[in-house]
Each structure stands twice: as C-alpha cells, then as structure tokens.
C-alpha positions, 0 to 999 in steps of 0.5 A, a space after each residue: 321413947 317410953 310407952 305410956 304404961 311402962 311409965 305409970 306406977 305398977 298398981 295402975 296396970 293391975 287395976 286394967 289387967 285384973 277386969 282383963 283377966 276376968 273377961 278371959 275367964 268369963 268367956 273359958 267358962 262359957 265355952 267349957 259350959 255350951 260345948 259340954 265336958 267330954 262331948 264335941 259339938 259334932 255328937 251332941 248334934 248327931 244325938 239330938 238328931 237321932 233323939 229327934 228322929 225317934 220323937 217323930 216316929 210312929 208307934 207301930 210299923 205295918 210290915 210290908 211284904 219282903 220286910 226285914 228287921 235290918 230294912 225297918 231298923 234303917 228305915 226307922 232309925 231304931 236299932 234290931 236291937 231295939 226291935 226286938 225288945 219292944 217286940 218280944 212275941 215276934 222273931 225276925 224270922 217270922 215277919 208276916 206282910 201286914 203284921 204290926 211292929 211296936 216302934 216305941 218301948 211303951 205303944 199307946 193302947 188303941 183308942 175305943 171305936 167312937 159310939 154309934 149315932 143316937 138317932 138313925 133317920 131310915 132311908 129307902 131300902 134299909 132294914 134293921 139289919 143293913 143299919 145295924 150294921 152300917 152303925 155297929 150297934 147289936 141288931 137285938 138292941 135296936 130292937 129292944 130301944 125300939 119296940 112300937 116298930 116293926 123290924 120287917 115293915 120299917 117307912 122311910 122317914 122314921 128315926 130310929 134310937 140306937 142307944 139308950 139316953 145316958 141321961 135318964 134314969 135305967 129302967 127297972 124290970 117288972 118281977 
C-alpha cells in the first residue's frame, strides 16, 4: 500500500512543503533575535541585573568606621575601579568614618535648604535670637523687617515677619 503523498503529483507536495519551510524559517529568525548574536540568555540576565543594581543605588555613600574600598565595591556592586573615578579627591588609604563617597559618575548637586516661614507667631520665652536661629533667618534681617518691635521686650502672641513679600515692589532707600 502506497501513501497518499507519494501518489499525488510533485507540485502538490511543494504547495504544503514550502508554507512549511517558511514557519521553520520565521521561528530560527525569532530565535536568533531574542537570544541575541554572541550573548547567552545566562549573561544578558547577569548584566540586566547589575544594570538593575546600579540604577537603585544611592548617589553617595557615608563611610562608616572600618570601611574599605573592597567592602563598599561589594556592598554596592560597583567596581574599586569605579570608586575611585567617581571619587578622585579621595585615595583609599584616606577613608574617614562619615566622609561621603560619590557612587554615581555624575552625583545630583544637593538640593537648597527650603526658605524659612514667612511669618513667626512668638511663644513664651523666645526672643529674637532663639527664633532666629530656630528658623535660619539672620538675626539683623529680622530685625530690619521688624522694625515697630523691641527685640528685647518681644509679648507672646505677636508675629513676626522673617522675610520680605516677594510680591511687593523693593523699597527704595532715601539719599
């Protein structure tokens, strides 16, 4: 007994060989495409996850006491190498407890202190001084923003302004 293909003409085992041949070749092209030309599946998860690691790092590092360049590199995933670059005024040798690192290229700068309160209702017991530097604002600009006050004899209860309205218009001194 014959197989049903060996009996049909050759032109009809092309028409179901070539949509075939094209399926084989779809899929080796979607293979060659995720896994990636010259990279295994096992290293491009090991470098997405160390990618992933220096994403969630923060950008500086306080030294604690007994720290080493080897101890942070591991503890951070960065190499000494690294280290070293993003932090070129520090040697290893010279690591003081509470110093700062760099664990980025390029650290963010610091963010500004935010402003002091406008306005500054006195308590019992404060005086100029003790809310001047409760809020950070220069004892001589309270002062000068407050100048119906007496900075020796300040009532509970009175408000204080801490800095000028950016809103009105500068006054002008009188030649």
């Amino acid at each position: 007994m014959q197989s049903a293909t060996a009996t049909q003409p050759p032109g009809r085992r092309r028409r179901y060989l070539a949509p075939l041949a094209l399926a084989i070749l779809l899929a080796a092209v979607v293979v060659v495409v995720v896994s990636g030309p010259g990279r295994s599946s096992k290293d491009s998860s090991s470098a997405h996850s160390a990618h992933a690691a220096r994403r969630n790092l923060p950008p500086y590092w306080t030294v604690r006491p007994g720290d080493t360049y080897a101890e942070i590199a591991q503890k951070t995933g960065l190499t000494i190498a690294q280290l070293e670059a993003f932090n070129p005024n520090t040697g290893p040798d010279t690591l003081v407890a509470g110093q700062r690192l760099n664990l980025w290229a390029h650290p963010p700068k610091p963010r500004p202190p935010p402003p002091p309160p406008r306005f500054w209702t006195v308590r019992p017991g404060q005086s100029f001084g003790s809310i001047a530097a409760a809020t950070g604002v220069n004892l001589a600009t309270a002062e000068r923003l407050n100048p119906g006050l007496n900075p020796v004899a300040l009532q509970p209860g009175v408000r204080l302004r801490l800095r000028p309205d950016s809103r009105a218009p500068r006054a002008r001194h009188a030649q």
